[in-house]
C-alpha positions in Angstrom: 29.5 5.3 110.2 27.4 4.8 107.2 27.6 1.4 105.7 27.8 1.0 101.2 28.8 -2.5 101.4 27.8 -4.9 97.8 26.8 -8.6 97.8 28.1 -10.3 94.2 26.4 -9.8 91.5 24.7 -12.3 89.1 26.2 -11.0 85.9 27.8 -13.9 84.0 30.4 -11.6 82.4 33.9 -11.2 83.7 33.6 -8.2 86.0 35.6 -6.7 89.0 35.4 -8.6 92.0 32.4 -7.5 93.7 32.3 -9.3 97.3 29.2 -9.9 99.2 30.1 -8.1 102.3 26.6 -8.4 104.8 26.8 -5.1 107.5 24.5 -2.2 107.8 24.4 -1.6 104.0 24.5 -4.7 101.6 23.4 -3.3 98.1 23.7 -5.2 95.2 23.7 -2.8 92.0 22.2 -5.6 89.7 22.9 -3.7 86.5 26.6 -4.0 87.6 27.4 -0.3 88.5 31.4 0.3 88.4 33.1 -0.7 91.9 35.1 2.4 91.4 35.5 2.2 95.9 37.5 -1.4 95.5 41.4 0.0 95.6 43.8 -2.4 94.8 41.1 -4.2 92.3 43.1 -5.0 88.7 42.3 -2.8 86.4 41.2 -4.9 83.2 41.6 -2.0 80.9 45.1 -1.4 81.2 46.1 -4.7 79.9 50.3 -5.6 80.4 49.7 -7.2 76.5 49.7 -5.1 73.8 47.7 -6.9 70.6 49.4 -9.1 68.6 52.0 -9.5 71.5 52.7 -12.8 73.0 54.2 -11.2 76.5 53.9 -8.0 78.7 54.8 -6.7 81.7 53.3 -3.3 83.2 54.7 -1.9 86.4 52.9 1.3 88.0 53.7 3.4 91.0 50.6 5.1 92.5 50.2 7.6 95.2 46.9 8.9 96.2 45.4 11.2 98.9 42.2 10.3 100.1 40.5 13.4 102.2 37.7 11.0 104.0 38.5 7.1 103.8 36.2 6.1 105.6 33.4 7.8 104.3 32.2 9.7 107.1 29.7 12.8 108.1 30.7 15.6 110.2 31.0 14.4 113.8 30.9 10.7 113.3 34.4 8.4 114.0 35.4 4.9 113.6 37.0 2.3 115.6 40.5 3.4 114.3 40.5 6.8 115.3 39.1 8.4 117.8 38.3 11.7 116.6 35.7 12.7 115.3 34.9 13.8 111.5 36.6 13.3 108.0 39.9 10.9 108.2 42.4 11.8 105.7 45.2 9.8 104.7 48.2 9.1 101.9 48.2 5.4 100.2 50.9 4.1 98.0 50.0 1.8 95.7 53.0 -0.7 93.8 52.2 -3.4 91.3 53.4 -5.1 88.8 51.0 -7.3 86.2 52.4 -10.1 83.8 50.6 -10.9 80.9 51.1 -14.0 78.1 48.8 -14.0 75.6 49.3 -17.1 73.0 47.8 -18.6 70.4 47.7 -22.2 69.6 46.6 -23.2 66.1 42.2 -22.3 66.7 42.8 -22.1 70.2 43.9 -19.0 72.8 45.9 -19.4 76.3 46.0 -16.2 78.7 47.8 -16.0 81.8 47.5 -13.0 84.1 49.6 -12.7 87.3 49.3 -9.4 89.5 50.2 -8.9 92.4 50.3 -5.6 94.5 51.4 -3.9 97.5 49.0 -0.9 99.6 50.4 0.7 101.8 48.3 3.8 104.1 50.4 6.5 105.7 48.6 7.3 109.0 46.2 3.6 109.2 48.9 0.9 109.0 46.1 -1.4 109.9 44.7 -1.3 106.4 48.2 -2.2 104.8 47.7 -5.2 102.8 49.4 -7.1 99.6 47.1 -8.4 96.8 46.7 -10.7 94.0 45.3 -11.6 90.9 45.4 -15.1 89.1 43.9 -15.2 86.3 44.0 -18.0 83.3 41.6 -18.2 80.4 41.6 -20.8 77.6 39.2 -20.1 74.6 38.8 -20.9 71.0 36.8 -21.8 67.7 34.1 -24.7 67.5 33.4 -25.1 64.1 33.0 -21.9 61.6 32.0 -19.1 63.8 31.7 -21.1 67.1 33.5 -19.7 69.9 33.9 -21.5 73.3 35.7 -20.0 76.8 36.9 -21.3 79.7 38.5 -19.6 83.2 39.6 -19.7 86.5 40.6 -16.5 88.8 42.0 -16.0 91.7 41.8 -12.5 93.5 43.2 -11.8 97.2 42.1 -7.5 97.9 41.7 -5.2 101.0 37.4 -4.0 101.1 37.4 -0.4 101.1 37.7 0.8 104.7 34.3 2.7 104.3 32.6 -0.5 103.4 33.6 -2.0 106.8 31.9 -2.2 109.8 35.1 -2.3 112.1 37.6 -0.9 109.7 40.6 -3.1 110.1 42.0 -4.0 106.8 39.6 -6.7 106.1 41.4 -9.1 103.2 38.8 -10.9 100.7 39.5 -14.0 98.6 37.8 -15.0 95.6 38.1 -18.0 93.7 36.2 -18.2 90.8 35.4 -20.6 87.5 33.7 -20.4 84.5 32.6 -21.5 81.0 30.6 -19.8 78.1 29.8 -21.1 74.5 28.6 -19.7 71.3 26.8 -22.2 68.8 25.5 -21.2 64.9 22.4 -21.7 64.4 21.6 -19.9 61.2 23.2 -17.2 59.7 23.5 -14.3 61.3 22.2 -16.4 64.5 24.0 -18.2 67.6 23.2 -19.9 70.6 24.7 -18.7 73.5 25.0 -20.1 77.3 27.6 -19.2 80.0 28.3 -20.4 83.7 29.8 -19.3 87.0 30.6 -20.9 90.1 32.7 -18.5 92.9 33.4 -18.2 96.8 34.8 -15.9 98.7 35.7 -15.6 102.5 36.9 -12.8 104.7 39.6 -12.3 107.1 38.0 -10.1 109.5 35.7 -11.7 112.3 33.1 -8.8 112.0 33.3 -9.4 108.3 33.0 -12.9 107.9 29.0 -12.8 107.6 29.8 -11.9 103.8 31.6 -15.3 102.9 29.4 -16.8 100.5 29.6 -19.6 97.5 27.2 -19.6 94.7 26.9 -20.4 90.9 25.2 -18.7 88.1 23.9 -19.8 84.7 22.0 -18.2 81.7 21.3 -19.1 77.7 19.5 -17.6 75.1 20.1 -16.3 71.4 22.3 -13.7 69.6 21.8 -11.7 66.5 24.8 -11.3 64.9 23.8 -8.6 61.2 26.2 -8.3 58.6 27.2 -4.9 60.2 29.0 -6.6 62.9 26.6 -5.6 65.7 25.3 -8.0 68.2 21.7 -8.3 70.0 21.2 -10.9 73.3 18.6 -12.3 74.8 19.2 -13.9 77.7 17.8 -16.1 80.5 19.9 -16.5 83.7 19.5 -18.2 87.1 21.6 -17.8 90.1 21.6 -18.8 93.6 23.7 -17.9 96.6 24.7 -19.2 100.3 26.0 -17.4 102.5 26.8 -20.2 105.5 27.8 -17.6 108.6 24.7 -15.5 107.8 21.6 -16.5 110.7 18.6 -15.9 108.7 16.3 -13.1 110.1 14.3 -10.4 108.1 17.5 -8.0 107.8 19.4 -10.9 106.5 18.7 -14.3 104.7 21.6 -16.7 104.2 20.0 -17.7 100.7 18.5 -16.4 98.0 17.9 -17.5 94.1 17.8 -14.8 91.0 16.2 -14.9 88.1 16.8 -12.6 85.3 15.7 -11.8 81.8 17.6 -9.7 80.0 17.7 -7.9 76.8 21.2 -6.4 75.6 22.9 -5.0 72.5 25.8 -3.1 71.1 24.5 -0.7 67.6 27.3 1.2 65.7 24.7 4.1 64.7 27.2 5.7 62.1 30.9 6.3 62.1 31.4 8.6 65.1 28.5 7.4 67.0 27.9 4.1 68.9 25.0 3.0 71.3 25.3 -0.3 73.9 22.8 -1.2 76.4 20.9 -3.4 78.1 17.3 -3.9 80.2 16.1 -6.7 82.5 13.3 -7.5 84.7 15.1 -8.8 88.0 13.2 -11.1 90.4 15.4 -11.9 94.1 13.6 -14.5 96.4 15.1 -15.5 100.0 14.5 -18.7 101.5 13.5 -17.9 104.3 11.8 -14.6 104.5 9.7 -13.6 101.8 9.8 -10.1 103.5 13.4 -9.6 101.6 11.8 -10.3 98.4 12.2 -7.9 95.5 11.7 -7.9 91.7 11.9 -4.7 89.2 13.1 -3.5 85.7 17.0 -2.6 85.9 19.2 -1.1 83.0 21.8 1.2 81.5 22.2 2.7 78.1 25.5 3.9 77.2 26.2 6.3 74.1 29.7 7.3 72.7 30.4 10.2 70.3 33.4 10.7 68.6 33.0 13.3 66.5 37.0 14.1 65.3 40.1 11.5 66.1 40.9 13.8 69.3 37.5 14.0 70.9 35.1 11.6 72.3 32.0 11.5 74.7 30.3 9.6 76.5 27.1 9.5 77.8 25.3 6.9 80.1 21.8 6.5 82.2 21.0 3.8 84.3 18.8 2.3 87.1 19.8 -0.2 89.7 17.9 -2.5 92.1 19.2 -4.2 94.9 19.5 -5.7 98.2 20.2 -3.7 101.5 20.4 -5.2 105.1 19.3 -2.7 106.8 16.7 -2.2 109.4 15.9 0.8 107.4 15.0 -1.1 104.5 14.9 -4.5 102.5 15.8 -3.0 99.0 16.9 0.3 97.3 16.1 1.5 93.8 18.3 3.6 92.2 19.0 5.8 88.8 21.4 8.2 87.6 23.4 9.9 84.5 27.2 9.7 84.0 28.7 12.0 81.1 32.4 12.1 80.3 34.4 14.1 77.4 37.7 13.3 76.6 40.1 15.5 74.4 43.4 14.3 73.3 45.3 17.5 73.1 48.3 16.0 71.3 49.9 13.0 70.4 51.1 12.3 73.8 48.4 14.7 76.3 45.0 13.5 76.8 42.9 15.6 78.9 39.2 14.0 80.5 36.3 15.1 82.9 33.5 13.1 84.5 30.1 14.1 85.8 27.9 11.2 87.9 24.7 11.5 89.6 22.6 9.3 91.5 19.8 9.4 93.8 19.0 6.3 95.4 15.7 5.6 97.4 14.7 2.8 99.7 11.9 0.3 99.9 10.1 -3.0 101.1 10.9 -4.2 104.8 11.5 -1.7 107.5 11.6 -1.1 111.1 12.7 2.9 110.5 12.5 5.1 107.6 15.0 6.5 106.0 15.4 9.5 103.4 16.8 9.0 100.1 20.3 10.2 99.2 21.5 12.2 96.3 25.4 11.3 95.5 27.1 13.8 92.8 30.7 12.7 91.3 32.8 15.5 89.5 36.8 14.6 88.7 39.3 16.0 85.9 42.3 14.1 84.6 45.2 14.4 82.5 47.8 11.2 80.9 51.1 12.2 79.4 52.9 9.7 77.4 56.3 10.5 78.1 58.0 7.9 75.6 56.3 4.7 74.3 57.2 2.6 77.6 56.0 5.8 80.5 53.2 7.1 81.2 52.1 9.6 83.8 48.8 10.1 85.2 47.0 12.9 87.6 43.6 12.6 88.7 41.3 14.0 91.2 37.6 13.6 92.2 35.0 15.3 94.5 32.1 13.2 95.6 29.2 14.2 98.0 26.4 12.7 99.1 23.7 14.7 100.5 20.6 13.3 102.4 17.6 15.2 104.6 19.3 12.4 107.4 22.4 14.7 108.4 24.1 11.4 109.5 24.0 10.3 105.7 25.6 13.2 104.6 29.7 13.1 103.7 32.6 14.7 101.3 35.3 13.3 99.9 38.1 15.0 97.5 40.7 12.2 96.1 43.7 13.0 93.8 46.3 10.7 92.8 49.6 10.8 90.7 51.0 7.9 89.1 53.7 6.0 87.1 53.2 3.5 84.1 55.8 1.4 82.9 55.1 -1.0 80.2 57.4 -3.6 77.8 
């Protein structure tokens, strides 16, 4: 089976857990490309507390139908099945999140508990329950000073197609961090944030991707009187990964270095513009033959052209690690475009386009073709009262590669069930 596995990125900003899990595939999408594969992951956006509320509760019922979990092309199997081909399957997904969100004079306390049951029709193997921890304490220094601090604690299920024996591997995260925002002038800050996180996995094939690692940067914000914001950053990062024995497919250590440039522009009323570049330099420890070092980026621009209608628009271009004997790195770029209407006060309709080819370089004892993945889906929210909301969705992805073995489809739609306080 093809291999899409992620080692963790070196982004200081809160982000989705993104596990280093070292297999056939191990790419790291530096410019922190959505981990839309990681069921079970908390979805940040769907916050249980409502502004200017002190507690909330969400519960949501999920059923989804996945054509090919595991990702495969026609022919191929896994060590849970043996036939051969596309692996369908029905998951049920139950949790429950519980927010508090307080303030304290200058100060901020939020506590996040989420816990969350999976459950797979036809591969009992991959049942698993997970959680998310989460408390944040942040406040004012000063005038305009702002400062942050956090610990998380995440227990998911990798995606079975990111596996190389699928058999429910569990991953646990711990994670810690700080930032701070300093005035310097007056539209002017100084800015610094830092990481430290491990995570181990419960699989015995898996377990080459337990890792620890920190990451640090600083630099200096531009804050104009329009409320828009311009970074530039420095940041350093270095990961171990202890069960890893070095060899030119895969080094157990590796520092980053990153300069990067990022900003968010409100162009005119309807129209906004965020992005960010950076020049990304990896070096292993041991094998210089890993080595890689490249421009990365994404530029995201959203429309809103009438109170009922949005869309966005975003291009971007990866870099990252792959252990694989094909390669030592892949480079990749694509466009994403997504309208949304709201059709009434309570319908909201959306669509999503994605495209991506991806390409691989440096190190390799075989060549291998690059892959063209294309991403359509439609979806629809009805807010039945002010406490439910339903959802549908479905998704068609398919990547397509001159390697026939590289090649697979996959059609997901899912129903769910929002209740929230």
């Amino acid at each position: 089976m093809t291999n899409k596995k992620h080692t963790p990125g070196c982004r200081l900003q809160r982000l989705p857990a993104l596990l280093a899990l070292t297999g056939l595939i191990d790419f790291l999408a530096v410019a922190g490309a959505s981990p839309a594969w990681a069921a079970g992951l908390p979805d940040r956006d769907h916050d249980p507390v409502r502004e200017n509320e002190v507690l909330g509760v969400t519960a949501t019922q999920e059923i989804r139908y996945d054509s090919n979990i595991f990702k495969l092309s026609d022919g191929s199997s896994t060590a849970l099945t043996s036939d051969a081909g596309q692996q369908y399957d029905f998951i049920s997904t139950t949790s429950l999140r519980l927010g508090l969100n307080k303030e304290f004079g200058r100060h901020r306390l939020y506590l996040l508990a989420a816990p969350s049951v999976v459950r797979y029709a036809r591969f009992n193997d991959l049942d698993y329950v997970g959680q998310d921890f989460l408390a944040d304490w942040s406040g004012r220094v000063g005038t305009d000073g702002r400062y942050g601090l956090n610990y998380e604690h995440l227990k998911f299920a990798t995606d079975p197609a990111d596996q190389q024996v699928p058999t429910g591997n569990r991953v646990t995260r711990d994670q810690l961090g700080a930032d701070l925002a300093i005035p310097t002038g007056a539209h002017w800050q100084a800015v610094t944030a830092w990481r430290a996180d491990r995570s181990r996995n419960s699989s015995g094939t898996e377990q080459g991707g337990d890792n620890h690692g920190w990451a640090a940067d600083g630099g200096i914000r531009f804050i104009p009187t329009s409320g828009n914001n311009i970074d530039l950053r420095y940041r350093h990062s270095h990961y171990d990964y202890p069960n890893v024995i070095p060899s030119v497919l895969a080094d157990n250590t590796y520092t980053q270095n990153e300069l990067e440039l990022s900003g968010n522009v409100q162009l005119n009323e309807p129209s906004r513009l965020e992005g960010r570049i950076s020049f990304v330099r990896r070096e292993h420890e041991n094998f210089a033959e890993r080595d890689f070092s490249g421009w990365v980026g994404s530029l995201r621009y959203l429309w809103r052209p009438t109170t009922a209608t949005s869309l966005a628009t975003r291009i971007f271009r990866d870099l990252g690690a792959v252990s694989d004997s094909s390669a030592s790195y892949a480079k990749s770029y694509g466009i994403g475009i997504q309208p949304v209407w709201k059709a009434t006060s309570k319908i909201a309709l959306g669509s999503m386009l994605e495209w991506r080819r991806r390409s691989y370089s440096g190190f390799a004892l075989e060549s291998r073709a690059p892959d063209r993945t294309t991403k359509v889906g439609v979806s629809a929210r009805y807010a039945v009262t002010r406490n439910w909301l339903l959802g549908f969705n479905v998704s068609d992805e398919r990547r397509r590669s001159s390697a026939a073995a590289q090649n697979y489809s996959d059609v997901i739609s899912w129903l769910s069930a929002e209740w929230k306080m």
